[in-house]
N, C-alpha and C positions, 0 to 999 in steps of 0.2 A: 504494500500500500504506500500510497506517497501524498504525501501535504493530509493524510485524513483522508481521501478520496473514499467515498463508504458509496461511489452512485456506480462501479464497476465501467469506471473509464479510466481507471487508475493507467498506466504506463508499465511496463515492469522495467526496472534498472538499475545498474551495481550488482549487489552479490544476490546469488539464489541458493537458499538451504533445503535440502533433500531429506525431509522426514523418513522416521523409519515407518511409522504408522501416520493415519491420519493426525491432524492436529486436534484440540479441545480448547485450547486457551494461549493465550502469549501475554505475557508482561515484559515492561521496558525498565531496566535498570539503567541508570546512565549508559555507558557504551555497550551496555551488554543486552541481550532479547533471552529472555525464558520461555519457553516453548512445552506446554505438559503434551502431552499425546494417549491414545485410546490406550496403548501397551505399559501405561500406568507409568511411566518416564515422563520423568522432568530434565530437560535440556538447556546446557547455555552455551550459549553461540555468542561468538566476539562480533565487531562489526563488519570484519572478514568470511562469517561463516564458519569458522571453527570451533568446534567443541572445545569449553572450557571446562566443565564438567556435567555431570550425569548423576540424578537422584534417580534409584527404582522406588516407587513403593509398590508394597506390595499385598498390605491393608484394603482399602477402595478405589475406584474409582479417584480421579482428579475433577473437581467439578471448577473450580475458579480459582484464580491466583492474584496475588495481588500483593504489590511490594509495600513494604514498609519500614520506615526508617527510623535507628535508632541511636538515638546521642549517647555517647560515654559521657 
């Protein structure tokens, strides 16, 4: 997606990430994208496309994500 484009005339450009399953949800950390998926994996991707790392769970379902930030 780009600029928010939600009317599906978005453009595609720059990097493309290659899910292993469908997606369910993504959240934006400053330069980072989190990405949950159906196969119950949470994913972060750098702004390259690179995995930075990988949660399984293995509990439920992921239904929504959502960052949060925490002051020391």
């Amino acid at each position: 997606m780009k600029n928010g484009d939600v009317k599906r005339t978005a453009v595609l450009s720059g990097i493309l990430i290659d899910l292993d399953s469908q997606g369910v949800c993504m959240a934006q950390q400053e330069n980072l994208l989190w990405v949950a998926t159906t196969t119950r994996n949470i994913t972060c991707y750098s702004t390259r496309g690179k995995v930075q790392r990988r949660i399984e769970i293995l509990g439920a379902d992921v239904t929504d994500l959502q960052m949060m930030s925490v002051r020391r």
